[in-house]
C-alpha positions as CSV (number, residue, x, y, z in Angstrom):
1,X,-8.7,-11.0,-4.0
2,X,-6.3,-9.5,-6.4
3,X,-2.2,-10.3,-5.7
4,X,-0.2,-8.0,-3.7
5,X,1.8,-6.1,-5.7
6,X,4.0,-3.0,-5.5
7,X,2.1,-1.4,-8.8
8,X,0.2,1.4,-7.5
9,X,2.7,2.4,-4.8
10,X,5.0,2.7,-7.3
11,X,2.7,4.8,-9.5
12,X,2.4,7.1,-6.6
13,X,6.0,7.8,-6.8
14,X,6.5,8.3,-9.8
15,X,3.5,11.0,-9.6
16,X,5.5,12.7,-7.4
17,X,7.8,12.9,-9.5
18,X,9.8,10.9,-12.7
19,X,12.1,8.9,-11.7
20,X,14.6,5.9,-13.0
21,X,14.6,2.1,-11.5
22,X,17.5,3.0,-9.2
23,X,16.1,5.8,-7.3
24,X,12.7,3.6,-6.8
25,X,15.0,1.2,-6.0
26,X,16.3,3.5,-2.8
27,X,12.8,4.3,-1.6
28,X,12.4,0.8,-1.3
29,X,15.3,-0.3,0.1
30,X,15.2,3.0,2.9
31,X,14.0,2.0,6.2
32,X,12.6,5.1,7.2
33,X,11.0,5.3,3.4
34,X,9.1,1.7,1.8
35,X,12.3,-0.7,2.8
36,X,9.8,-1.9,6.1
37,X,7.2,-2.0,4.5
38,X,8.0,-4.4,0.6
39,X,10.8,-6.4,0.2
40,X,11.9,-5.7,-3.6
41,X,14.8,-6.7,-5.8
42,X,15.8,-5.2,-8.5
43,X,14.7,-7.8,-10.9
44,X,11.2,-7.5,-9.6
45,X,11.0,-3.9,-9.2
46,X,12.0,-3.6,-13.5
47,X,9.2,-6.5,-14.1
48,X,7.0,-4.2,-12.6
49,X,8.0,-1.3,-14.2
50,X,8.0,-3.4,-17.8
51,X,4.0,-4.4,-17.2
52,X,3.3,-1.3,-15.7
53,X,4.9,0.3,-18.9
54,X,3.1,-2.9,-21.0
55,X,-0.6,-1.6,-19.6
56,X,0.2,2.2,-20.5
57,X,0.3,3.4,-16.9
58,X,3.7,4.9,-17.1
59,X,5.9,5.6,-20.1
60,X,9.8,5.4,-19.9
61,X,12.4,7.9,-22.0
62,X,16.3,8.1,-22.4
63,X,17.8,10.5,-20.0
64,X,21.5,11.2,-21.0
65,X,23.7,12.6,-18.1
66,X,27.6,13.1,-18.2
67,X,28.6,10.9,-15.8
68,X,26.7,8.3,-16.0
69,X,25.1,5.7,-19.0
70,X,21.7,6.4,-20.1
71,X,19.0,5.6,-17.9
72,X,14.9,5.6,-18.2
73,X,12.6,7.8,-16.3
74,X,9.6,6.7,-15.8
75,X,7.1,9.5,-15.6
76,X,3.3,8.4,-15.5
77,X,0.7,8.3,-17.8
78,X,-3.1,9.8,-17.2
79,X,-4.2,6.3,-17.4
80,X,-2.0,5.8,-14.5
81,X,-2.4,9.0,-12.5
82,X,-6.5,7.3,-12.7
83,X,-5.2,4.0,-11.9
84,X,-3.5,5.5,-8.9
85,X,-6.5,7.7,-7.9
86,X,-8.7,4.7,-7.4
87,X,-5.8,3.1,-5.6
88,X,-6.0,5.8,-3.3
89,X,-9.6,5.9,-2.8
90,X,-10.9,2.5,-2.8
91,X,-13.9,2.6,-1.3
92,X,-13.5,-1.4,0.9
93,X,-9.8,-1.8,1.6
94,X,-9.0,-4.9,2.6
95,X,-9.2,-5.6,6.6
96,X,-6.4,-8.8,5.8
97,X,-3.6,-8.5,8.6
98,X,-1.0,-8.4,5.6
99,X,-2.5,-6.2,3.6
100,X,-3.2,-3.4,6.2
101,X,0.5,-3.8,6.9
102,X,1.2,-3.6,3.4
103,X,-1.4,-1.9,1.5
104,X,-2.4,0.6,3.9
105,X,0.9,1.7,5.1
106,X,1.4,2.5,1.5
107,X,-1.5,4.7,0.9
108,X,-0.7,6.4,4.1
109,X,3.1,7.0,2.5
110,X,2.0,8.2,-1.3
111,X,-0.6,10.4,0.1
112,X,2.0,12.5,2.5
113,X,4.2,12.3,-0.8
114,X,1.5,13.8,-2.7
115,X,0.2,16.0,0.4
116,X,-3.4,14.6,-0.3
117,X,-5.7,14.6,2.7
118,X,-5.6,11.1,4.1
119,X,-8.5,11.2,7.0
120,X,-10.5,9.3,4.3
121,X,-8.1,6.6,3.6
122,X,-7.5,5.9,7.5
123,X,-11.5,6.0,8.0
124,X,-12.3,3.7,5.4
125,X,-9.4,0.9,6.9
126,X,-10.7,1.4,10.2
127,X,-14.4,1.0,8.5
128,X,-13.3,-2.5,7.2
129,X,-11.1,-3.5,10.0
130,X,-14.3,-3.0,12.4
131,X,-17.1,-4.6,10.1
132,X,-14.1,-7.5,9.7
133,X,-14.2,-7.8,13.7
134,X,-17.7,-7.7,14.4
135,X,-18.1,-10.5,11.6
136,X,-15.9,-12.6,13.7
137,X,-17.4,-11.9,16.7
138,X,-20.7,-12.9,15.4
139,X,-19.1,-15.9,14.1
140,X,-17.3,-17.3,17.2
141,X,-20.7,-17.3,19.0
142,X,-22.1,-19.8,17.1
143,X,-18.8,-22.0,17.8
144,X,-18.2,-24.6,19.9
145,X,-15.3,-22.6,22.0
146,X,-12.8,-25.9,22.1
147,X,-13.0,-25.8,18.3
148,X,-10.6,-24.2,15.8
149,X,-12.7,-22.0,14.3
150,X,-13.2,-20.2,17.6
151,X,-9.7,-20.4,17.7
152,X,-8.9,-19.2,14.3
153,X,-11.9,-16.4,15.1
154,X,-10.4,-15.7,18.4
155,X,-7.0,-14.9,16.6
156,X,-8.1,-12.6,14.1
157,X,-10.3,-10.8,16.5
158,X,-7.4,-10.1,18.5
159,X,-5.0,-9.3,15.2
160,X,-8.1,-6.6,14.0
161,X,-8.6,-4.9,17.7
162,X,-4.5,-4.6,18.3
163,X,-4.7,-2.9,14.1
164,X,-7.6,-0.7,15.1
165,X,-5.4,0.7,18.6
166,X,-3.0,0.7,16.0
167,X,-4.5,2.9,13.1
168,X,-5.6,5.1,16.3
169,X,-2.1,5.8,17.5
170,X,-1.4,6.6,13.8
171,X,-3.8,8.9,13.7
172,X,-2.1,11.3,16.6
173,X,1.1,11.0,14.2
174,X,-0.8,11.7,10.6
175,X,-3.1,14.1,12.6
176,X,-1.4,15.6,15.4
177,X,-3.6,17.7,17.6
């Protein structure tokens, strides 16, 4: 499993539109934006932005205002608007506790920025986070129910059913009737 990292979230806002490392800076620092969601400083948000830059998904140029010292906008590249686009539509998210909270709720907030349909991406978690449960539940049968690994199966069986009522309450929000 690959690193958590900020990369493609931040490629969805810059398809949105080009930006500079401050104003990413604010969506991620806004409660009501990203700031609940990642935890950045500004010396890891501009290390992203440099290998982001470094793999050719975005490119950077000079921006001269009058009240203020050059900054860099960041627009993004077509190898990043594909990069993003797989991002978006993976086809097995990852049923992880962290990474729903994470990973999901960040597809869920780039495709309302980009106003694409996300039914799919909230049908393919829920996919995962059910084939995840019934895994466990298959597994904690087999286990001796004093053990840790009913324990540990126990736990994340309860984790996965409290994420799918979850992604179903979200769905009245993202989908209201």
């Amino acid at each position: 499993m690959n690193a958590l990292t900020p990369d493609e979230t931040i490629l969805g806002l810059l398809a949105a539109q080009p930006q500079h490392g401050y104003q990413l800076l604010e969506i991620f620092n806004d409660p009501d934006q990203l700031g609940l969601v990642w935890n950045m400083s500004t010396s890891q948000l501009y290390a992203v932005i440099k290998r982001l830059e470094r793999q050719g998904f975005i490119s950077g140029r000079e921006v001269v205002t009058e009240n203020a010292p050059p900054r860099t906008e960041y627009a993004l590249t077509e190898t990043g608007q594909s990069q993003l686009g797989a991002w978006l539509e993976e086809a097995y998210p990852s049923a992880s506790i962290r990474r729903v909270r994470v990973e999901f709720l960040s597809r869920l907030y780039i495709a309302r920025l980009l106003e694409r349909p996300a039914a799919s991406i909230v049908a393919r978690q829920r996919q995962m986070c059910e084939l995840e449960r019934a895994r466990h539940l298959h597994s904690r049968q087999s286990r001796n129910p004093q053990g840790m690994g009913w324990l540990t199966s126990e736990f994340v069986v309860a984790q996965l059913e409290a994420i799918l009522q979850w992604i179903d309450r979200c769905e009245g929000v993202i989908f209201p009737v």
